[in-house]
N, C-alpha and C positions, 0 to 999 in steps of 0.2 A: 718239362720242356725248357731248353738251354734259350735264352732270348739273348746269350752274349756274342756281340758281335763287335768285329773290324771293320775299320772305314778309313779307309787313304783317301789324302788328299795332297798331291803334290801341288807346289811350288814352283815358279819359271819368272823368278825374278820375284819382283813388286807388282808387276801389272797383270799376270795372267794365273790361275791355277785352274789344275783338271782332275776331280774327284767324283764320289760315286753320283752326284747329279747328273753332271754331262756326260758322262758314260750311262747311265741309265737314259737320258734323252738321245744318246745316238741308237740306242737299241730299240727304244721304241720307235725313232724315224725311220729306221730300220725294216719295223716288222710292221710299223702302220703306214708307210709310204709318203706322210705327210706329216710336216711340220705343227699344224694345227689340231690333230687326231692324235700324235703324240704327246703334246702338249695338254691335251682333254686326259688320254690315259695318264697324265702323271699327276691332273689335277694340278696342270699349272695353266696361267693367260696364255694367250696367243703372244701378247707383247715380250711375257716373259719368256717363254720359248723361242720367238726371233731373235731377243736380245742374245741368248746363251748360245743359238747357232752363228751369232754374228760374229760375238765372241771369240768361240772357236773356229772359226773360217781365217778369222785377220791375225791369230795366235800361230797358226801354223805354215809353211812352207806354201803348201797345197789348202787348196779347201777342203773340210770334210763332210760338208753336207753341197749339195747339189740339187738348186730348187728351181721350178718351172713354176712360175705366175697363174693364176687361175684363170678360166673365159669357159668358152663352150664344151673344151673338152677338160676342163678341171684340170686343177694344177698338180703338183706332187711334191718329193722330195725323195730322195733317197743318200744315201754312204759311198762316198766317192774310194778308190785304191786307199787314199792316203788314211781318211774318216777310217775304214774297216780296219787297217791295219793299227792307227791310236787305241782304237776301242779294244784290240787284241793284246796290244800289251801293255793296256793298263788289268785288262782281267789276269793276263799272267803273272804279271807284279802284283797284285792282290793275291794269289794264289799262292805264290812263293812268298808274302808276307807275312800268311795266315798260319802257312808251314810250319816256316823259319817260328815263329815268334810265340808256338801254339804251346807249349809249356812253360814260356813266361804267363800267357793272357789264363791258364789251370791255375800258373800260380796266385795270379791278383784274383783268380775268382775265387780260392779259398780263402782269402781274407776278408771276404764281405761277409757282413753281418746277415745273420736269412731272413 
């Protein structure tokens, strides 16, 4: 079993970067509909999960996450145009990384020792 793996993490200055955490927390707000269920699936606080959608909302253009407050009929969240489309092309630029650079990472892995 190959346990070698790639991990991008861009860069946007000094104050912001977006790598496979927040792309992973936008897929689980995604597929759990809530910021807090998310945050449970990733095995991360509630706090830390706001913080990292807060993050990313004041980092970009558009917000990417889009949240309703909780009461009688429970609150949620979901992936706004802008959120779905970041999350698309960081997995394509992962993809085209993994490509591009998969006979360099053959080569470092035959230089480890077994």
């Amino acid at each position: 079993m190959d346990l070698t793996r790639l991990r991008l993490r861009l860069y946007f200055g000094e104050d912001f970067m977006f790598g496979p955490g927040k792309a992973d927390l936008l897929e689980a707000i995604a597929a759990e509909g809530s910021i807090s269920a998310a945050g449970r699936k990733m095995k991360m606080s509630y706090k830390r999960a706001w913080m990292l959608v807060e993050a990313m909302n004041a980092a970009f253009r558009d917000p990417l996450i889009d949240s309703t407050r909780g009461g009688p009929q429970g609150g949620g969240a979901r992936l706004t145009e802008a959120g779905a489309q970041v999350l698309a092309h960081y997995r394509a630029l992962e993809a085209v990384v993994s490509d591009a650079g998969a006979a360099q990472i053959d080569g470092l892995t035959t230089l480890l020792k077994d």
